[in-house]
C-alpha positions as CSV (number, residue, x, y, z in Angstrom):
1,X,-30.4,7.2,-25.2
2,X,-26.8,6.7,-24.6
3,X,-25.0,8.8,-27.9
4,X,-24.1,11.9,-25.8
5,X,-23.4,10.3,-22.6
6,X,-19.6,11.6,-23.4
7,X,-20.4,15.3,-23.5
8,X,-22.0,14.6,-19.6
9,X,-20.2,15.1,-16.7
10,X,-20.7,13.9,-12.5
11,X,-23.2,15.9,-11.0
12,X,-20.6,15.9,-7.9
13,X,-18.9,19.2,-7.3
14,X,-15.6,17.5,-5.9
15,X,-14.3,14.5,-4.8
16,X,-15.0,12.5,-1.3
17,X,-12.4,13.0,1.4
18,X,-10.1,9.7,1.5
19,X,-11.6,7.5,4.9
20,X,-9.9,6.5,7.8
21,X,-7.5,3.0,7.2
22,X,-8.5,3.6,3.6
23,X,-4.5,2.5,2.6
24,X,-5.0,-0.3,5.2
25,X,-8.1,-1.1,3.2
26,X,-6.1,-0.9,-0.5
27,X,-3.3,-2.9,1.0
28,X,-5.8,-5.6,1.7
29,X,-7.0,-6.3,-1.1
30,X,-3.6,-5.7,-3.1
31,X,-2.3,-8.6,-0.9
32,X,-5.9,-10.7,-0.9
33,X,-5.5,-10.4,-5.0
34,X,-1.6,-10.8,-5.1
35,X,-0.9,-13.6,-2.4
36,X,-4.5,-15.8,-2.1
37,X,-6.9,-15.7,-5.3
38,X,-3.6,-15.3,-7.7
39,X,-2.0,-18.7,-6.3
40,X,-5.2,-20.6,-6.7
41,X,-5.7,-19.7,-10.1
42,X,-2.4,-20.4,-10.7
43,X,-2.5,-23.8,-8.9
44,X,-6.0,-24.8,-10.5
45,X,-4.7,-24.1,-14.2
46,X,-1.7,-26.4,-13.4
47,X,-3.9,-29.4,-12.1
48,X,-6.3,-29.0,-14.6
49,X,-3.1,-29.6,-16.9
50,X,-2.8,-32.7,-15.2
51,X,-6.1,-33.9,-15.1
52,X,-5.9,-33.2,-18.8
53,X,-2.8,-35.5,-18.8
54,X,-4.1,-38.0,-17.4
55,X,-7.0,-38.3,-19.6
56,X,-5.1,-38.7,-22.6
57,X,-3.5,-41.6,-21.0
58,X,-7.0,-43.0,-20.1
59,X,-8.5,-42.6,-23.5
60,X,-4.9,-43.3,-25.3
61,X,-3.5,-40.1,-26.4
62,X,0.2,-40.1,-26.6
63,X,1.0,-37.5,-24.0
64,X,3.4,-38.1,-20.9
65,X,1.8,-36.2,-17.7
66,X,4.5,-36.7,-15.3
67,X,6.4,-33.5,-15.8
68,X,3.2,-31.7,-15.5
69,X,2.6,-33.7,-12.2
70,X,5.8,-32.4,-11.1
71,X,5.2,-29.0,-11.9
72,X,1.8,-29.1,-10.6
73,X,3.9,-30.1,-7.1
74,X,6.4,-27.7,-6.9
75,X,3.6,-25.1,-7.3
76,X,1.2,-26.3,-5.1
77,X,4.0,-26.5,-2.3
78,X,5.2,-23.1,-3.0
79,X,1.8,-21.5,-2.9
80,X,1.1,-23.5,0.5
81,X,4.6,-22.1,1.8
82,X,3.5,-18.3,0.9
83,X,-0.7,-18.4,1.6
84,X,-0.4,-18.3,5.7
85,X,2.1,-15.9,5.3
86,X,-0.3,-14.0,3.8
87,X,-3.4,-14.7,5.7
88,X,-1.4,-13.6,8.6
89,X,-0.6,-10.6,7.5
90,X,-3.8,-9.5,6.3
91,X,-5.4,-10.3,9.9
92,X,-2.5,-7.7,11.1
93,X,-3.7,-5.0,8.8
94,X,-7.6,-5.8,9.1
95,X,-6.7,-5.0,12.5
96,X,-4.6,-1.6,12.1
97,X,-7.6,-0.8,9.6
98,X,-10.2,-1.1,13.0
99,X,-7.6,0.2,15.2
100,X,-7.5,3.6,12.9
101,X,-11.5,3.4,12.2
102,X,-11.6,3.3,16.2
103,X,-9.6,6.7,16.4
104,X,-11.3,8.5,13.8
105,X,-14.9,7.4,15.4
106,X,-13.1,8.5,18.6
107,X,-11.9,12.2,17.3
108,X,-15.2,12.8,15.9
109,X,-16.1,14.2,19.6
110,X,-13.5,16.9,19.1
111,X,-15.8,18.7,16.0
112,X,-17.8,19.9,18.8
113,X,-14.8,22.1,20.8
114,X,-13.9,23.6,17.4
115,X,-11.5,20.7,16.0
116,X,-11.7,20.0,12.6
117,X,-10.0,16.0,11.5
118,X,-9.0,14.6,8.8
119,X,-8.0,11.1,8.1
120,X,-5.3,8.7,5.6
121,X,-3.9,11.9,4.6
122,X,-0.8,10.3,1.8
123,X,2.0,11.2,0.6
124,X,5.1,10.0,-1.6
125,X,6.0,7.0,1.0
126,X,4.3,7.5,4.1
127,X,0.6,8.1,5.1
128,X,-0.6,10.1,8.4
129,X,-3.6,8.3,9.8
130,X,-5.2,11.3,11.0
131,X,-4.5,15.4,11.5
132,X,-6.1,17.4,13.5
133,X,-6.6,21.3,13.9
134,X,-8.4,23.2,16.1
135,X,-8.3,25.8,18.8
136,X,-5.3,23.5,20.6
137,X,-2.8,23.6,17.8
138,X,-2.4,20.9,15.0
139,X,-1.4,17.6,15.9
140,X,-0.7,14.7,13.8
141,X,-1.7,11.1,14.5
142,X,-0.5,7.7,14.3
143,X,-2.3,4.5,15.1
144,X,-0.6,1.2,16.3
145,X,-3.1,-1.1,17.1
146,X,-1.2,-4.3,19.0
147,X,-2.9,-7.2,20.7
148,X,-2.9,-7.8,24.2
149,X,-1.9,-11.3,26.0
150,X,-5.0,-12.8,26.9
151,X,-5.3,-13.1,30.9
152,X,-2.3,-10.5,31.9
153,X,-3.1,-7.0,32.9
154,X,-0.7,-5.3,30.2
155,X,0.3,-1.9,29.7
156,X,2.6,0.3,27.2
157,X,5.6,2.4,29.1
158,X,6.9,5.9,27.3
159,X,9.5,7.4,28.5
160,X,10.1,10.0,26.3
161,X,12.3,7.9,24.2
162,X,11.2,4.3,24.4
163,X,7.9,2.4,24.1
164,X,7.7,-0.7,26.1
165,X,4.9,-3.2,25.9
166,X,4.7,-5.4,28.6
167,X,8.0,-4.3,29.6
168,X,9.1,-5.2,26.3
169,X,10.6,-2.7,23.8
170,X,7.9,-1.8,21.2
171,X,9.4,-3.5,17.9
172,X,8.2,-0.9,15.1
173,X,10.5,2.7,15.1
174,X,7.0,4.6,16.4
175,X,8.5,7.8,17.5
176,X,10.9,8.5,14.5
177,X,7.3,8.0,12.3
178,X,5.4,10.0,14.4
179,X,8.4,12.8,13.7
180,X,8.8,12.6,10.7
181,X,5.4,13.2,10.1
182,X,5.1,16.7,12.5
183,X,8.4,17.6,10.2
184,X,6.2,17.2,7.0
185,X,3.3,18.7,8.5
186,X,4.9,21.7,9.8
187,X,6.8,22.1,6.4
188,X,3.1,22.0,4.6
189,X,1.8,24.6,6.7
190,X,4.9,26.9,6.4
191,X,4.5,26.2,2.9
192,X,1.4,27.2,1.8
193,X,-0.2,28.7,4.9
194,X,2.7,30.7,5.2
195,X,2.6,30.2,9.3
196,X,5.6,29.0,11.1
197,X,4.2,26.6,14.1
198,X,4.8,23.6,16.1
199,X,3.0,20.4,15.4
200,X,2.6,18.1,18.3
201,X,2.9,14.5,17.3
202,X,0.5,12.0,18.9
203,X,1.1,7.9,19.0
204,X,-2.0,6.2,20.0
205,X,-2.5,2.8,21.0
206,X,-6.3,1.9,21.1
207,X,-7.7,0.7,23.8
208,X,-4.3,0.3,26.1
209,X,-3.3,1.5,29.6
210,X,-0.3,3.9,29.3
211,X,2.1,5.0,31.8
212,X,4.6,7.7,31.6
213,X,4.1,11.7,31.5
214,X,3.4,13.3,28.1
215,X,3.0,17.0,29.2
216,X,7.3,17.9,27.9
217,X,8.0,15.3,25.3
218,X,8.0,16.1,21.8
219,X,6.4,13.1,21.0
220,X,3.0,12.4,23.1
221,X,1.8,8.5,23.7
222,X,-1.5,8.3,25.0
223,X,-4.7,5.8,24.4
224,X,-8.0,7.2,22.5
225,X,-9.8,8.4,25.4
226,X,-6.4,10.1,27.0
227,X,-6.2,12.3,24.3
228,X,-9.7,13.8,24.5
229,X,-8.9,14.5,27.9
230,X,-6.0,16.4,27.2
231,X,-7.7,18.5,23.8
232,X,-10.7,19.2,25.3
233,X,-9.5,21.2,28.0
234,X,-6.2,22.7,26.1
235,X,-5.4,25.8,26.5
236,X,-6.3,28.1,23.1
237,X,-3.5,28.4,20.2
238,X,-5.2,29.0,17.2
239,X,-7.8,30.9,16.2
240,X,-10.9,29.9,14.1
241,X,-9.5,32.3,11.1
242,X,-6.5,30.3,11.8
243,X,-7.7,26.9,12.0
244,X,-10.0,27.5,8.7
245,X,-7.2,28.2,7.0
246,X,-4.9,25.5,7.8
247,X,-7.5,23.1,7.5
248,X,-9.0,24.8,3.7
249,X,-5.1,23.5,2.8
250,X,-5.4,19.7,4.3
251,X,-8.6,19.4,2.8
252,X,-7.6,20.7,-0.6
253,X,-4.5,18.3,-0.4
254,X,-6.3,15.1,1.0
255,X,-9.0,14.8,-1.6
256,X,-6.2,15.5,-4.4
Protein backbone atom coordinates (compact mmCIF):
# COMPACT_ATOMS: atom_id res chain seq x y z
CA UNK A 1 0.00 0.00 0.00
CA UNK A 2 2.73 2.14 1.05
CA UNK A 3 5.86 1.17 -1.84
CA UNK A 4 5.24 4.35 -3.87
CA UNK A 5 4.44 6.69 -1.19
CA UNK A 6 8.01 8.40 -2.22
CA UNK A 7 7.00 9.25 -5.77
CA UNK A 8 3.79 11.30 -3.96
CA UNK A 9 3.82 14.69 -3.17
CA UNK A 10 1.39 17.25 -0.56
CA UNK A 11 -1.71 17.97 -2.15
CA UNK A 12 -0.98 21.71 -0.76
CA UNK A 13 -0.17 24.25 -3.48
CA UNK A 14 2.21 26.32 -0.96
CA UNK A 15 3.04 26.73 2.31
CA UNK A 16 0.87 28.42 5.38
CA UNK A 17 1.71 32.01 6.18
CA UNK A 18 3.86 32.03 9.47
CA UNK A 19 1.03 33.16 12.63
CA UNK A 20 1.16 35.96 14.78
CA UNK A 21 3.84 35.34 18.07
CA UNK A 22 4.68 32.28 16.15
CA UNK A 23 8.77 33.09 17.20
CA UNK A 24 7.30 33.83 20.74
CA UNK A 25 5.67 30.44 20.38
CA UNK A 26 9.22 28.62 19.14
CA UNK A 27 10.99 30.45 21.78
CA UNK A 28 8.72 28.76 24.23
CA UNK A 29 9.24 25.68 23.81
CA UNK A 30 13.03 26.03 22.88
CA UNK A 31 13.33 27.28 26.55
CA UNK A 32 10.43 24.79 28.07
CA UNK A 33 12.82 21.90 26.42
CA UNK A 34 16.25 23.60 27.18
CA UNK A 35 15.70 25.02 30.81
CA UNK A 36 12.65 22.65 32.50
CA UNK A 37 12.21 19.02 31.00
CA UNK A 38 16.18 18.87 30.15
CA UNK A 39 17.21 19.51 34.03
CA UNK A 40 14.74 16.99 35.27
CA UNK A 41 15.96 14.38 33.17
CA UNK A 42 19.15 15.23 34.02
CA UNK A 43 18.44 15.35 37.72
CA UNK A 44 16.37 12.03 37.70
CA UNK A 45 19.21 9.98 35.94
CA UNK A 46 21.57 11.29 38.63
CA UNK A 47 19.36 10.09 41.65
CA UNK A 48 18.53 7.12 40.09
CA UNK A 49 22.39 6.65 40.24
CA UNK A 50 22.11 7.03 43.78
CA UNK A 51 19.34 5.00 44.48
CA UNK A 52 21.28 2.46 42.59
CA UNK A 53 24.18 3.18 45.02
CA UNK A 54 22.52 2.70 47.66
CA UNK A 55 21.18 -0.58 46.91
CA UNK A 56 24.28 -2.13 46.36
CA UNK A 57 25.13 -1.13 49.86
CA UNK A 58 21.85 -2.69 51.02
CA UNK A 59 22.14 -5.95 49.29
CA UNK A 60 26.22 -5.81 49.70
CA UNK A 61 27.80 -4.88 46.56
CA UNK A 62 30.99 -3.16 46.84
CA UNK A 63 30.22 0.20 45.47
CA UNK A 64 30.71 3.63 47.39
CA UNK A 65 27.61 6.05 46.65
CA UNK A 66 28.80 9.14 48.28
CA UNK A 67 30.44 10.76 45.33
CA UNK A 68 27.31 10.14 43.44
CA UNK A 69 25.35 11.72 46.33
CA UNK A 70 27.43 14.58 45.92
CA UNK A 71 27.05 14.94 42.44
CA UNK A 72 23.45 14.21 42.50
CA UNK A 73 23.56 17.69 44.94
CA UNK A 74 25.41 19.94 43.09
CA UNK A 75 23.07 19.18 40.27
CA UNK A 76 19.93 19.35 41.84
CA UNK A 77 21.01 22.87 43.40
CA UNK A 78 22.04 24.09 40.11
CA UNK A 79 18.94 23.09 38.27
CA UNK A 80 16.82 24.63 41.23
CA UNK A 81 19.03 27.98 40.79
CA UNK A 82 18.29 28.07 36.82
CA UNK A 83 14.27 26.53 36.75
CA UNK A 84 12.50 29.94 38.04
CA UNK A 85 14.64 31.76 35.98
CA UNK A 86 13.14 30.03 33.46
CA UNK A 87 9.59 29.78 34.43
CA UNK A 88 9.73 33.46 34.61
CA UNK A 89 10.79 34.12 31.55
CA UNK A 90 8.56 31.93 29.73
CA UNK A 91 5.42 33.71 31.64
CA UNK A 92 7.06 36.99 29.98
CA UNK A 93 7.00 35.58 26.48
CA UNK A 94 3.54 33.69 26.87
CA UNK A 95 2.56 37.07 27.50
CA UNK A 96 4.30 39.03 24.43
CA UNK A 97 2.88 35.88 22.39
CA UNK A 98 -1.05 37.13 23.64
CA UNK A 99 -0.04 40.64 23.53
CA UNK A 100 0.97 40.10 19.53
CA UNK A 101 -2.19 37.52 19.03
CA UNK A 102 -4.27 40.54 20.51
CA UNK A 103 -2.91 42.95 17.69
CA UNK A 104 -3.23 40.72 14.86
CA UNK A 105 -7.01 39.82 16.10
CA UNK A 106 -7.15 43.61 16.33
CA UNK A 107 -5.83 44.54 12.58
CA UNK A 108 -7.99 42.04 11.17
CA UNK A 109 -10.70 44.99 11.06
CA UNK A 110 -8.53 46.91 8.72
CA UNK A 111 -9.07 43.98 5.68
CA UNK A 112 -12.24 45.59 5.35
CA UNK A 113 -10.93 49.47 4.30
CA UNK A 114 -8.56 47.80 1.91
CA UNK A 115 -5.53 46.78 4.26
CA UNK A 116 -3.95 43.75 3.69
CA UNK A 117 -1.65 42.30 7.25
CA UNK A 118 0.77 40.12 7.69
CA UNK A 119 2.29 38.78 10.80
CA UNK A 120 6.06 37.27 12.45
CA UNK A 121 7.45 38.42 9.27
CA UNK A 122 11.71 37.09 10.11
CA UNK A 123 14.60 37.88 9.22
CA UNK A 124 18.51 37.27 9.86
CA UNK A 125 18.21 38.58 13.66
CA UNK A 126 15.20 40.40 14.12
CA UNK A 127 11.41 39.57 13.54
CA UNK A 128 8.54 42.33 12.71
CA UNK A 129 5.40 41.29 14.54
CA UNK A 130 3.20 42.56 11.96
CA UNK A 131 3.22 44.82 8.47
CA UNK A 132 0.62 46.27 7.11
CA UNK A 133 -0.29 47.81 3.64
CA UNK A 134 -3.10 49.33 2.43
CA UNK A 135 -4.64 52.46 0.97
CA UNK A 136 -2.73 54.48 4.09
CA UNK A 137 0.82 53.61 3.29
CA UNK A 138 2.74 50.59 4.83
CA UNK A 139 3.52 50.57 8.29
CA UNK A 140 5.38 48.25 10.34
CA UNK A 141 4.42 46.97 13.87
CA UNK A 142 5.84 46.17 17.06
CA UNK A 143 4.18 44.75 20.13
CA UNK A 144 5.42 45.32 23.77
CA UNK A 145 3.01 43.91 25.89
CA UNK A 146 3.93 45.13 29.79
CA UNK A 147 1.96 44.60 32.83
CA UNK A 148 0.18 47.17 34.70
CA UNK A 149 0.48 47.78 38.64
CA UNK A 150 -2.51 46.43 39.97
CA UNK A 151 -4.75 49.29 41.69
CA UNK A 152 -2.94 52.50 39.99
CA UNK A 153 -4.36 54.17 36.99
CA UNK A 154 -1.17 53.85 34.69
CA UNK A 155 -0.29 55.25 31.48
CA UNK A 156 2.71 55.20 28.87
CA UNK A 157 4.19 58.86 27.93
CA UNK A 158 5.91 59.43 24.20
CA UNK A 159 7.48 62.22 23.52
CA UNK A 160 8.77 61.72 20.42
CA UNK A 161 11.95 60.35 21.83
CA UNK A 162 11.20 58.63 25.14
CA UNK A 163 8.70 56.13 26.41
CA UNK A 164 7.75 56.40 30.00
CA UNK A 165 5.68 54.02 31.90
CA UNK A 166 4.31 55.21 34.82
CA UNK A 167 6.57 58.08 34.55
CA UNK A 168 9.27 55.67 34.43
CA UNK A 169 11.57 55.31 31.31
CA UNK A 170 10.50 52.29 29.31
CA UNK A 171 13.56 49.77 29.86
CA UNK A 172 13.70 47.94 26.25
CA UNK A 173 15.38 50.37 23.22
CA UNK A 174 11.61 50.42 21.48
CA UNK A 175 12.05 53.20 19.14
CA UNK A 176 15.54 52.24 17.66
CA UNK A 177 13.59 48.58 17.00
CA UNK A 178 10.76 50.06 15.61
CA UNK A 179 13.44 52.01 13.12
CA UNK A 180 15.26 49.71 12.31
CA UNK A 181 12.62 47.76 11.16
CA UNK A 182 10.85 50.78 8.72
CA UNK A 183 14.83 50.92 7.40
CA UNK A 184 14.49 47.23 6.39
CA UNK A 185 11.15 47.45 5.18
CA UNK A 186 11.62 50.35 3.05
CA UNK A 187 14.97 48.77 1.72
CA UNK A 188 12.69 45.51 0.77
CA UNK A 189 10.25 47.42 -1.07
CA UNK A 190 12.83 49.61 -2.93
CA UNK A 191 14.32 46.41 -3.63
CA UNK A 192 12.15 44.38 -5.27
CA UNK A 193 9.04 46.52 -5.71
CA UNK A 194 11.26 49.02 -7.18
CA UNK A 195 9.17 51.94 -5.20
CA UNK A 196 10.94 54.42 -3.14
CA UNK A 197 8.44 55.26 -0.03
CA UNK A 198 8.23 55.94 3.57
CA UNK A 199 7.33 53.42 6.02
CA UNK A 200 5.69 54.64 9.14
CA UNK A 201 6.70 52.70 12.14
CA UNK A 202 4.08 51.92 14.79
CA UNK A 203 4.92 50.71 18.69
CA UNK A 204 1.88 49.36 20.32
CA UNK A 205 1.25 48.70 23.69
CA UNK A 206 -2.04 46.51 24.17
CA UNK A 207 -4.44 47.52 26.10
CA UNK A 208 -2.66 50.84 27.68
CA UNK A 209 -3.68 54.64 27.91
CA UNK A 210 -1.09 56.69 25.89
CA UNK A 211 -0.39 60.21 26.10
CA UNK A 212 1.60 62.37 23.76
CA UNK A 213 0.92 63.43 19.99
CA UNK A 214 1.88 61.00 17.23
CA UNK A 215 0.67 63.00 14.13
CA UNK A 216 4.99 64.48 13.28
CA UNK A 217 7.05 61.81 14.85
CA UNK A 218 8.71 59.35 12.93
CA UNK A 219 8.02 56.77 15.22
CA UNK A 220 4.11 56.59 16.26
CA UNK A 221 3.07 55.02 19.87
CA UNK A 222 -0.38 54.35 20.24
CA UNK A 223 -2.59 51.38 21.89
CA UNK A 224 -4.65 48.71 19.53
CA UNK A 225 -7.74 50.55 19.28
CA UNK A 226 -5.74 54.16 18.69
CA UNK A 227 -4.40 52.88 15.64
CA UNK A 228 -7.68 51.87 13.90
CA UNK A 229 -8.75 55.24 14.56
CA UNK A 230 -6.07 56.81 12.97
CA UNK A 231 -5.94 54.01 9.60
CA UNK A 232 -9.37 54.01 9.16
CA UNK A 233 -9.90 57.42 8.34
CA UNK A 234 -6.19 58.11 6.70
CA UNK A 235 -5.95 60.02 4.02
CA UNK A 236 -5.24 57.64 0.58
CA UNK A 237 -1.40 56.87 -0.41
CA UNK A 238 -1.39 53.88 -2.27
CA UNK A 239 -3.38 52.54 -4.67
CA UNK A 240 -4.82 48.99 -4.83
CA UNK A 241 -2.31 48.13 -7.94
CA UNK A 242 0.10 49.46 -5.49
CA UNK A 243 -0.78 47.78 -2.40
CA UNK A 244 -1.15 44.21 -4.39
CA UNK A 245 2.03 44.52 -5.37
CA UNK A 246 3.83 45.31 -2.29
CA UNK A 247 1.92 42.95 -0.51
CA UNK A 248 2.44 39.87 -3.57
CA UNK A 249 6.36 40.57 -2.24
CA UNK A 250 5.65 40.25 1.76
CA UNK A 251 3.67 37.40 1.15
CA UNK A 252 6.18 35.60 -1.13
CA UNK A 253 8.91 36.50 1.55
CA UNK A 254 6.94 35.46 4.80
CA UNK A 255 5.88 31.99 3.81
CA UNK A 256 9.70 31.47 2.51
Amino acid sequence: MFKNDRLKKSPLRKESLRRAGQSLDEKINKEIDDKIIFPFIVVFVIWAIVIISWLSIYFKISYNPQIFTIAAILVTIFFAIKIPAAIKNIKNMRLGRDGECIVAESLEELRSVGYKIYNDIVGESFNIDHIIVGPGGVFTIETKTYRKRVGTNPQVNYDGNVIKIDGAVYPKDAIQQAKGQMYWLEGFIKDKVKLTMNVIPVVIFPGWFITGNNSSREVWVLNENSLLTILKSREQILNKEQINLIASHIESYNRS
